[in-house]
C-alpha positions, 0 to 999 in steps of 0.5 A: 091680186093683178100679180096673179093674172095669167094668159087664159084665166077666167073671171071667176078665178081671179074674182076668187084670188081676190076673196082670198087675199081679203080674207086672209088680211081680216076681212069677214065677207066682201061687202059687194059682189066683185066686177071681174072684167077685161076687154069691153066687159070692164066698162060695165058698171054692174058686171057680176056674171065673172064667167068669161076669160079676162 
């Protein structure tokens, strides 16, 4: 999913890529909300909101 990433993306894009990728290989659901974040963002144990640009 990190191959997909381009300059000016948003969370919530690759957070979608990565829903994607596991559905298409079998997967039901996603068992927790994704932590889709860059910059000082990505230490947050609990990052959810996935609106920002990476």
């Amino acid at each position: 999913v990190m191959s997909l990433t381009v300059p000016g993306m948003y969370e919530y894009q690759l957070e979608s890529h990565f829903e994607h990728y596991c559905r298409m290989n079998g997967g039901q659901r996603l068992a927790f909300v994704p932590v889709v974040a860059g910059g000082e963002r990505a230490c947050h144990i609990h990052y959810t909101t996935n609106e920002l640009k990476l």
